[in-house]
C-alpha positions in Angstrom: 105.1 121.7 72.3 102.9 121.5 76.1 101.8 124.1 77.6 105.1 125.9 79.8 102.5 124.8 83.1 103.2 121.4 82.3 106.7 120.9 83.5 108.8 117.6 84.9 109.9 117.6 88.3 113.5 117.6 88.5 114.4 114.9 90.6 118.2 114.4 92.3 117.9 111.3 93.6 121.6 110.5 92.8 121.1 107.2 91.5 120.1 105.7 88.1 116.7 106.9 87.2 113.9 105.0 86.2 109.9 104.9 87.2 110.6 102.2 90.2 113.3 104.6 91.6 111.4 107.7 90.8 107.9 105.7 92.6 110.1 104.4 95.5 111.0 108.3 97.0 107.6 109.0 96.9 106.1 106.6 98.7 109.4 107.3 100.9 108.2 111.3 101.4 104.5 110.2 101.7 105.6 107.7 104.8 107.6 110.5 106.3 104.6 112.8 105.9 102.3 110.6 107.4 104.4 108.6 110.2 103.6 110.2 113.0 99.8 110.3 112.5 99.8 106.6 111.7 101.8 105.6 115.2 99.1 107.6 117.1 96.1 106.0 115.7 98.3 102.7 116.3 98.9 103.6 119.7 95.3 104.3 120.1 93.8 101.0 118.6 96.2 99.0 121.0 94.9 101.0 123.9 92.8 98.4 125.8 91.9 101.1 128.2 90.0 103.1 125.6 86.4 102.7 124.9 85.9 100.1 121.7 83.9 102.3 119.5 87.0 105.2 119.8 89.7 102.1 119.0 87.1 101.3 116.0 87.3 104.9 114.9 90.7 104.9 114.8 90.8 101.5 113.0 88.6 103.1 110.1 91.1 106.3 109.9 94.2 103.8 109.7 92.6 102.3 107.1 91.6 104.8 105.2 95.1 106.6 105.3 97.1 106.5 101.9 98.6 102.9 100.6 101.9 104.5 100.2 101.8 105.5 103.9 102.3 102.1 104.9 105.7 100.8 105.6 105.6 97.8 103.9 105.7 99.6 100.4 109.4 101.3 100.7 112.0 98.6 99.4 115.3 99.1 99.7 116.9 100.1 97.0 120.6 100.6 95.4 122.0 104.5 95.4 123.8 103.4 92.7 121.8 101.2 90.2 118.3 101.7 91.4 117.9 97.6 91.8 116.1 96.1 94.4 117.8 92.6 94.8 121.3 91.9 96.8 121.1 95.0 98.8 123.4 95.2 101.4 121.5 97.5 104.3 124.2 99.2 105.9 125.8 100.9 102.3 122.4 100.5 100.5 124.1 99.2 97.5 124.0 96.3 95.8 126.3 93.5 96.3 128.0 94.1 93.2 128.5 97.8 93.2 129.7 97.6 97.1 132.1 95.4 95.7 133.5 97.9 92.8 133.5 100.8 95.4 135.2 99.0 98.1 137.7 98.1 95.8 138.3 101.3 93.7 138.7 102.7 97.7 135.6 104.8 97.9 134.1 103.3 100.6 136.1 104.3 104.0 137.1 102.2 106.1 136.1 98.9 103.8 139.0 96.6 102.8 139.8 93.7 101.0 139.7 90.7 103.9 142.9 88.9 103.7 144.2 86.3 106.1 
């Protein structure tokens, strides 16, 4: 049995759970954390106006910041199924499971197109 300190997080992520899923709202909550910081030193190494050795400063911080800061490592991913492939932006949902939702009527204001 482990020690009662060691304990899972509970996660309600509302979607099909597995490491990619679990990895994927982190690095979501360590961008949130860290956005704003990362658009100011941004703004500052753009600054033409500022001295280069502060823009060079700035440039080490940036890069120095945590990977899963960076907005290129949060991929969409389905609520539903956790997959990464097909998704449809607006629902966040796979192709396929938008499909079974709009037509079991859970998505409002999504219908069948017939002409």
């Amino acid at each position: 049995m482990p020690p009662p300190s060691f304990r899972p997080k509970k996660l309600d992520l509302g979607c099909f759970i597995n490491i990619r899923t679990i990895r994927d709202n982190a690095k979501r909550l360590v961008y949130e954390k860290y956005e704003a910081e990362r658009q100011a030193l941004r703004y500052i190494i753009r600054n033409t106006t500022l001295p280069p050795r502060t823009r060079a400063e700035a440039q080490l911080q940036l890069t120095q910041m945590p990977v899963y800061s960076r907005p290129t490592q949060i991929r969409n991913r389905c609520i539903l199924g956790g997959k990464s492939r097909a998704i449809l932006s607006d629902f966040r949902m796979t192709r396929f499971n938008f499909r079974m939702q709009a037509l079991a009527g859970n998505l409002p204001g999504v219908k069948k197109a017939s002409w």
